[in-house]
Every structure is written in structure tokens, then in C-alpha cells.
N, C-alpha and C positions, 0 to 999 in steps of 0.2 A: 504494500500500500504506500504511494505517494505521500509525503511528506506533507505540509499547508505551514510555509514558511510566514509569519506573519508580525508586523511592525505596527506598534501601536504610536499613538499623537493625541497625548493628554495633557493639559497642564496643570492638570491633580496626579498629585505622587500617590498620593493612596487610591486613587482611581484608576490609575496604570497597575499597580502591585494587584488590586485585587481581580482585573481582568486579565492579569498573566499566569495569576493562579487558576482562573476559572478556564482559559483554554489550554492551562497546559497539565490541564487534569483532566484534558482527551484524549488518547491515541491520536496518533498521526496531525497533531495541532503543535507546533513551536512555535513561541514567542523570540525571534532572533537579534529583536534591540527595542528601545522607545524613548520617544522626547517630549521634552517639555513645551516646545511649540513651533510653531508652523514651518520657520525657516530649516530647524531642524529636521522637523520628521522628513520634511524636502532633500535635506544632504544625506541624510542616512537612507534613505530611502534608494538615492543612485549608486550609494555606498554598494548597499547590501543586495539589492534588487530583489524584495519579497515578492511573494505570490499573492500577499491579500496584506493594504495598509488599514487598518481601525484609527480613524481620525475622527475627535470632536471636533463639532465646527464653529465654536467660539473658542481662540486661542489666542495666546498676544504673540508678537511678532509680525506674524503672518496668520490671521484668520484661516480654518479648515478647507472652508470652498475655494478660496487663491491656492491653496497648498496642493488641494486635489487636483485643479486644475494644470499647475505645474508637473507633476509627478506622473498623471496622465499625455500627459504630452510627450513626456522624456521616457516614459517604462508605461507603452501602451499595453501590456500582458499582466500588468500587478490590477488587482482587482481594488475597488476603496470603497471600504463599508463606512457610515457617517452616523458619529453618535449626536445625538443633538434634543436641547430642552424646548425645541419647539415643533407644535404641531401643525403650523399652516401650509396650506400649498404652497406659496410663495416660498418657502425655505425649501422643499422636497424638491420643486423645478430648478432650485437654482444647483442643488447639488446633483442632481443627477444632471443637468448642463456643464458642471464640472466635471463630469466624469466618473461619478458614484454608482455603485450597481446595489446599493441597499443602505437604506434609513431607516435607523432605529433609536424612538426615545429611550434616552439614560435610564427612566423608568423600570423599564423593560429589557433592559440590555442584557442582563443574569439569563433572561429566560429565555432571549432569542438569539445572542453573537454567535452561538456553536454553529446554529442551524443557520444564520447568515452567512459567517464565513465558509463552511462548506458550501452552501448555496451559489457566491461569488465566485467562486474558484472554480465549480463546473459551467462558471457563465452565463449564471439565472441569476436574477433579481430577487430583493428578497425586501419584507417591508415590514414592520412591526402591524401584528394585528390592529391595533388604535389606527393608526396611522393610513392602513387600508379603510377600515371603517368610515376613515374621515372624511377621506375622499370620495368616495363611494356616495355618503351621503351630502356633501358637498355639491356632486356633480344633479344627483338626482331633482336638488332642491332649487339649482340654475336653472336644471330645465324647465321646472314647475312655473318660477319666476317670470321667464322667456317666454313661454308659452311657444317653446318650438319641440317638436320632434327630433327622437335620436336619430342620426347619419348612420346609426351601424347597422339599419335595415335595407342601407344604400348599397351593404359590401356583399358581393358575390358569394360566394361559400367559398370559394379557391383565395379571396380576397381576408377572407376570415384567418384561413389559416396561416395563411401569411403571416397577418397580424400579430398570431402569438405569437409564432417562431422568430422575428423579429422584435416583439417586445421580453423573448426570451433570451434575445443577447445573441442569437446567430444573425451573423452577415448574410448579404444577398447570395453571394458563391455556395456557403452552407444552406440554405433555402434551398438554390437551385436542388442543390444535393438531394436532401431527403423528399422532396416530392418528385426528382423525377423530369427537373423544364429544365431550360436554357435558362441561362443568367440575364439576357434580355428579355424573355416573359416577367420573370421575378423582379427587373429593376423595371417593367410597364407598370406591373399589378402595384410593387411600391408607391409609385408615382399615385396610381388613381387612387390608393389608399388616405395617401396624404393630402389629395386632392376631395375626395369626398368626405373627409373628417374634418380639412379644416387644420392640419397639425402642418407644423413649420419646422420640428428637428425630432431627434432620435429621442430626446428627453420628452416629448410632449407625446409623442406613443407612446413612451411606456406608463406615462400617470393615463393618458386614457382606458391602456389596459387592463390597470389595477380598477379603476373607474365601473369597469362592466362586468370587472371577473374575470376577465379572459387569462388574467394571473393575478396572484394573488401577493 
């Protein structure tokens, strides 16, 4: 079993101590360094090159979401899970725009880092239950407001599947893969995807995803 090399980015010392004891009281989970903030978890992170960084996103220095955003750029194969004390949309778009593949409140973090970091590291997204719920009832209660109909009755069923597998964190090339098409059917259907939802980047698929269930 593969290893899940993984660097943390807290600026509570006892906040790092107690999630290095909590994943590394899993099999196959190491904790292989952690910092105190932003710029750091950034140099250690090119240092070490983990598999999966755990970063809050309020830190001094350098804020979580700049931090992610840098380390995503420079080590696009390190997964970055986001701890964070808030629940709004506005914070979850912006960190999965950084390059985050799971947000999780602090709250919650004991009961869900295991199963997020594994989650990240096979290339799924993973979301603290609240934080699904939030959105979910978020989106339901726009519509209500709007008095518009949902677009996801617009999507094909080939258009569907898509959907997840790309808000599952596989690329078009992977897509093409497991069903079967050409990488230009799979970047068409992408397009009218994003063309009949209304979505502008790979971050605003995946909160619509969570939104409808198509992941959770």
C-alpha cells in the first residue's frame, strides 16, 4: 500500500501536534513536516513535494488561499485539503479557485481529515457534511427566490455523466477514457455543459455538483 505523504499549514502549534497524531495513527498516512504559516508551508512544500498539503486558511504571513494557490501552480500533483472557520460559499469558491480539492470546518476536522485526505489523493473531492448541506440548501432557496428553473434538466444523460467525472477531479483525456469517445466529443459535451449551467471554471462545477448531489 502507497504511502499518503502529507504536510500540514497551521498557525496553532497544538492544532498541528494534534492532527499529526490523528493521521498518523492510520496506516499508510505520514505527517513529513509542518508550518507555522503561509510562506512557509509554500517553501516546505517545494522542499518536500507531498502528496496531500492540510492548510488553514486564515494564517499570517501569507493567508491559506494565496498559499494554495502558489503550491498549486509549482507541484500540480500535491492534493490541498482546507481547514477553515467559515461556512459560506464565498470562502469554499474561493478555495477550490485556489486549487483545493476538499473543505473542511475545524469543527469537524477529527471526524473527517482521514477520509479527506484519502479522498484527495485518489483525486475526489471531499467536503465536510455541514458544509454540503449548506450549499445544497443555499442553492435550493436561490432558486425559490429567482423563480427560475434548474438547467440540469437541460443536460443530456451522456452530458450528466460527464458532469461527475469531471467534478470528480478527472481530466477530459481521463473522461474520454472510461466512456469510450474521442477527447473532442468530451471537450464538445464540456463546453455545452458549461454553456447550459451557466459555470465559468472548474471550481464553479464542482460547488454545483455538490449542489445537486451528483457528489457529495
Amino acid at each position: 500500500m502507497k504511502t499518503i505523504r502529507i504536510l500540514l499549514g497551521d498557525d496553532h502549534t497544538v492544532v498541528r501536534k494534534g492532527l499529526r497524531l490523528l493521521l498518523e495513527s492510520q496506516p499508510g498516512l505520514t505527517v513529513v513536516g509542518d508550518a507555522a504559516n503561509g510562506r512557509e508551508t509554500v517553501a516546505l512544500a517545494e522542499e518536500l513535494k507531498p502528496d496531500v498539503v492540510v492548510l488553514d486558511v486564515a494564517m499570517p504571513i501569507l493567508n491559506g488561499i494565496e498559499a494554495a494557490r502558489q503550491i498549486s501552480a509549482k507541484l500540480p500533483q500535491t492534493a490541498i485539503v482546507f481547514l477553515s472557520m467559515h461556512s459560506d460559499e464565498g470562502y469554499v469558491l474561493k478555495a477550490l479557485k485556489a486549487g483545493g480539492r476538499a473543505y473542511l470546518l475545524k469543527d469537524s476536522a477529527e471526524a473527517d481529515l482521514i477520509n479527506a485526505v484519502k479522498a484527495v489523493s485518489d483525486g475526489k473531492a471531499y467536503f465536510s457534511p455541514a458544509i454540503s448541506k449548506m450549499l445544497v440548501e443555499d442553492y435550493v432557496r436561490q432558486m425559490q427566490e429567482r423563480k427560475v428553473e434548474d438547467s440540469y434538466d437541460l443536460l443530456t444523460t451522456r452530458e450528466r455523466e460527464i458532469l461527475q467525472l469531471l467534478a470528480e477531479g478527472k481530466n477530459n483525456k481521463e473522461v474520454a477514457g472510461i466512456l469510450n469517445l474521442s477527447l473532442y466529443t468530451v471537450e464538445t459535451h464540456r463546453s455545452n455543459i458549461f454553456q447550459k449551467l451557466n459555470l465559468h471554471s472548474g471550481a464553479e462545477l464542482i460547488l454545483y455538483a455538490i449542489r445537486k448531489g451528483v457528489i457529495s
